[in-house]
C-alpha positions in Angstrom: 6.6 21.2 -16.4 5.8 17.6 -15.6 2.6 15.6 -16.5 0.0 16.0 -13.7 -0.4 13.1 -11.5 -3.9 11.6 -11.2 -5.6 11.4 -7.9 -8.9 9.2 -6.7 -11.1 10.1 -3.8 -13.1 7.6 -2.7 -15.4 8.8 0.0 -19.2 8.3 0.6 -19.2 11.7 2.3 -19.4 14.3 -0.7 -18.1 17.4 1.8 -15.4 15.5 3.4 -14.5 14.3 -0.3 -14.2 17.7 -1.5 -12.2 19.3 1.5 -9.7 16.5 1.0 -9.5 17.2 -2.6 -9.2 20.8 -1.8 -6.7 20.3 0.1 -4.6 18.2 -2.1 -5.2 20.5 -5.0 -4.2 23.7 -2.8 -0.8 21.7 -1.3 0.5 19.9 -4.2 4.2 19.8 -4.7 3.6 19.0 -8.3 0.7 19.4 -11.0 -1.8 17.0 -9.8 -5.7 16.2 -11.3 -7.8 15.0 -8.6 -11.0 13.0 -9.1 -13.8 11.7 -6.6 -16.3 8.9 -6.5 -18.8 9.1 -4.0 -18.9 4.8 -3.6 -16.5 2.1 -3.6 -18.1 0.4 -7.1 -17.6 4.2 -8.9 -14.3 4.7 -7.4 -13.7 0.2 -8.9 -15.1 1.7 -12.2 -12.8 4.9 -12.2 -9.6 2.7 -11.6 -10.7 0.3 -14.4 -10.6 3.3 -17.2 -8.2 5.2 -15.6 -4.8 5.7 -14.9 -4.6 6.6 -11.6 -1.0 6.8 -9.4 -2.7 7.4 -6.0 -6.3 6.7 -4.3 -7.4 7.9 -1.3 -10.1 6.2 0.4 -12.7 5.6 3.2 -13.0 2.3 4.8 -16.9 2.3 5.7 -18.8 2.9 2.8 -22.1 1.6 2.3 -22.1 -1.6 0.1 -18.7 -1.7 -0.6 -16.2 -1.2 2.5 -12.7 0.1 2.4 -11.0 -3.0 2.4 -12.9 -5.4 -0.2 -12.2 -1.6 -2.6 -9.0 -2.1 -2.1 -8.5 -5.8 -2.6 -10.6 -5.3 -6.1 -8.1 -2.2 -6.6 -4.8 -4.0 -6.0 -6.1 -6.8 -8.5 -6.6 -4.8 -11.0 -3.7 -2.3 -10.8 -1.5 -3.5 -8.3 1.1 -0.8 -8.5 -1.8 2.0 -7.8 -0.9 3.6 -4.3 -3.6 3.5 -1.6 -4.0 5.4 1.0 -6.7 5.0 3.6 -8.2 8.6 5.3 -10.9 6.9 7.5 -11.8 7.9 11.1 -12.1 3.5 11.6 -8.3 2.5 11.0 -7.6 1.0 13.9 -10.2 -2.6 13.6 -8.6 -2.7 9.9 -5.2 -1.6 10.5 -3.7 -5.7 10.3 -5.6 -6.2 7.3 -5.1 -3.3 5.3 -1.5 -4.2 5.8 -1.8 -7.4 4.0 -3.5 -5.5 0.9 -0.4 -3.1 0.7 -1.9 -0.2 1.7 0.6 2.7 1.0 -0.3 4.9 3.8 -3.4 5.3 6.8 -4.5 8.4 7.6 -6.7 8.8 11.0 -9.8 11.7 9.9 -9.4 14.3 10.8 -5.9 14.7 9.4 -3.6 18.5 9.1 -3.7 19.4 5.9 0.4 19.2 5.9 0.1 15.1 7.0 -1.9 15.1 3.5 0.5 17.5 1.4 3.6 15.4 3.0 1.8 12.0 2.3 0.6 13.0 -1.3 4.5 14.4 -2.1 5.9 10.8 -0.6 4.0 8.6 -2.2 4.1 10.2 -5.8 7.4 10.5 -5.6 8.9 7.1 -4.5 8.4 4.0 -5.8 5.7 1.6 -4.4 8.0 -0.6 -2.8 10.0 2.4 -0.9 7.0 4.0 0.5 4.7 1.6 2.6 4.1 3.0 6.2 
């Protein structure tokens, strides 16, 4: 059996966090450890100790919004894969774009978009994968 892959939520919305990491737990096409950070400076701190290969994220959180996260992300570990799960994509859609965002997800999502997003991105390489 493979390593697990390591997974970031960042959300602002504890239940919505959970449910997504639910889902991703209950879909996965491969052994996956899933962690969540309820702001965009815990989910900054996560990535700076961690190892992560994929973050999902809001884009309006309070303080810290989706796209100055991911910026701050990309600098430090600009292989990690994003992808945004907001219900607000379309006002950031051009720049998220120029961050390399992996993937954007419109809330609410079908838990298969996630599972088939999650396998995608894990399994290609960065530069394969952007949507």
């Amino acid at each position: 059996m493979s390593d697990p892959k390591h997974i970031l939520i960042i959300d602002d919305d504890r239940i919505v966090a959970e449910a997504l990491k639910m889902v991703i737990v209950n879909t996965a096409t491969q052994p996956v450890e899933v962690d969540v950070a309820l702001t965009g400076a815990s989910g900054f701190d996560a990535i700076m100790f961690n190892p992560y290969d994929l973050v999902f994220m809001d884009l309006r959180m309070p303080h810290w919004n989706g796209p100055e996260v991911v910026q701050s992300l990309k600098m430090v570990n600009a292989s990690v894969r994003v992808v945004i799960y907001s219900g607000c994509v379309q006002e950031f859609r051009s720049e998220l774009a120029e961050l390399g965002v992996d993937a954007i997800l419109q809330k609410p999502c079908p838990a298969q978009t996630i599972r088939d997003t999650v396998s995608r991105l894990l399994a290609d390489t960065p530069q394969d994968a952007k949507v």
